[in-house]
Each structure stands twice: as structure tokens, then as C-alpha cells.
N, C-alpha and C positions, 0 to 999 in steps of 0.2 A: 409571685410575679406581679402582684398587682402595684401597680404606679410605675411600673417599669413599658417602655416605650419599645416595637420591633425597631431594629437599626437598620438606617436608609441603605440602598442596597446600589452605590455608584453607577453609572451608566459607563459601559465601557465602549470607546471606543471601537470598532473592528473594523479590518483591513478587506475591503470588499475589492476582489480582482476582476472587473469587468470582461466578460468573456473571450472576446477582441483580444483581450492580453495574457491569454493562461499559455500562448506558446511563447510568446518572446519571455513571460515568466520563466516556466521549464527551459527556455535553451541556456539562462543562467545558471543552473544549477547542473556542476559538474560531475558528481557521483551519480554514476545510473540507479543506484537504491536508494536513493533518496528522491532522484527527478521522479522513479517509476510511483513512488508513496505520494507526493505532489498530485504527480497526474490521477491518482486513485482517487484522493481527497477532490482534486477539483473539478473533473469529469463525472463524479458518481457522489461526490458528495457523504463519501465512505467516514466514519468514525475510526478512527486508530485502532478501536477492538473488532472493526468489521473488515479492516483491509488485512490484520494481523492472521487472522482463520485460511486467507485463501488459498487454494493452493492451486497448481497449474492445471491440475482436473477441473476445476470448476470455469475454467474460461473457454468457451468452445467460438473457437476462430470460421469454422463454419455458417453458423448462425448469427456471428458477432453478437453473443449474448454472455455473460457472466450470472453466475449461483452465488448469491450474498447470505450468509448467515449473519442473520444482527444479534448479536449475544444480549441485547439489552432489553431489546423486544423479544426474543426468543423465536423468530421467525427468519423464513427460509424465501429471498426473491429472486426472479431474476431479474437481471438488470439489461438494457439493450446498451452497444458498448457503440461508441461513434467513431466514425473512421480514423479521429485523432487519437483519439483510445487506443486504437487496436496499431498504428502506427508507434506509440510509445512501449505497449505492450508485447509488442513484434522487437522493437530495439532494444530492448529489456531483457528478452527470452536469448537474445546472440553473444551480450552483455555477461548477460547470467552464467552461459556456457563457457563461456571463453575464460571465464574468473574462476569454475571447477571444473576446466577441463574434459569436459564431456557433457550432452547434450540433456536437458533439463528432464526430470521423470515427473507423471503425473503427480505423485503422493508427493512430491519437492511443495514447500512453503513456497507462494509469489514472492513474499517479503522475507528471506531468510533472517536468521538475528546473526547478529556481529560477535567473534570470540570477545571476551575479556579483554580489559588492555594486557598488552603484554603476552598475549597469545595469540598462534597464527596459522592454529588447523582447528579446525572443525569439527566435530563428534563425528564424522563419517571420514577426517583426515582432507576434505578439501578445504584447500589454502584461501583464508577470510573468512566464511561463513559457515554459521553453525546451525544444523539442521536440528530443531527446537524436538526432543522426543516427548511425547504426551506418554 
């Protein structure tokens, strides 16, 4: 390796949403599984592998607090959820029901995954989403 140089590492650009605008953000986007992954990411600041794990047990509407596993740290937080949180997360859960027909169970994924194209039940037979088995 010698006389060889590390290669410069670009400076990227990133799209910073000033807080002010993370709702008029969300009201543009029209799929509830996608706005409710939005609001994950922007409210909590969630990684795609940490919003992926949640499941409807871990959000207690009581306390307005969420259980974060971060797979990358290997640690377990809670999180406190803000009122616009629990708002998006409240529209989300009615969303969610009405898409399988029956009202959301705790072991249920937050973020369910999507059939394949070309398919349009679910490993449990609800119509759109596919409950991910471990």
C-alpha cells in the first residue's frame, strides 16, 4: 500500500427538515405506512433497523413512552413519544385496522412488510401486509 493515498470522502449534502415543518412534511405523504415510518424517523430519530423490530407491545399510550431495541448498539431504550407522535401513531393504529380488518394485536409488527409484487395476502391471509415470521 505504500505510495498509495486514502481517497477523499465527498461531503454529502443532507436534507435537514426544521422542526416547524415535520407536519406539513407528513401531511404530504399519502400512504399511512409510509407517513407512520416518516414520523418514526423524524420524531425519534429511529434507524430503519430500529423502527423495523417494533411491534405494538412496545408503545404504551399510557405513559406516552416507546421500547426501542437498536440492533446496532444492542441496547434496549425508552423513548418518551410527543404528543404529535402519539397523534400520528393513534392514526396509524385505525389505518392499520381497517387495512386487516380487525383491530391491531400486540405481537403485530408497527411497520408491517409489504406482499411481493404481484401478490395480495399476507402469511396470516390479510389483504396488503405481510406479517414478517422470525
Amino acid at each position: 500500500m505504500e505510495g498509495t493515498r486514502k481517497e477523499r470522502v465527498v461531503p454529502r449534502d443532507r436534507v435537514i427538515i426544521p422542526q416547524s415543518e415535520f407536519q406539513p412534511f407528513l401531511e404530504k405523504i399519502e400512504d399511512p405506512r409510509k407517513r407512520i415510518a416518516a414520523a418514526l424517523g423524524l420524531y425519534l430519530f429511529l434507524r430503519i433497523s430500529d423502527a423495523q423490530a417494533l411491534r405494538w407491545q412496545d408503545v404504551n399510550f399510557d405513559t406516552n413512552t416507546i421500547e426501542v431495541y437498536r440492533p446496532k448498539t444492542k441496547t434496549l431504550d425508552t423513548l418518551p413519544l410527543c404528543d404529535e407522535l402519539v397523534a400520528e401513531l393513534r392514526r396509524w393504529r385505525l389505518a392499520y385496522a381497517a387495512k386487516v380488518g380487525e383491530q391491531v394485536q400486540p405481537g403485530w409488527y408497527l411497520i408491517p412488510g409489504m406482499p411481493a409484487r404481484g401478490g395480495s395476502r399476507g402469511a396470516k391471509g390479510q389483504k396488503g401486509f405481510v406479517e414478517i415470521i422470525e
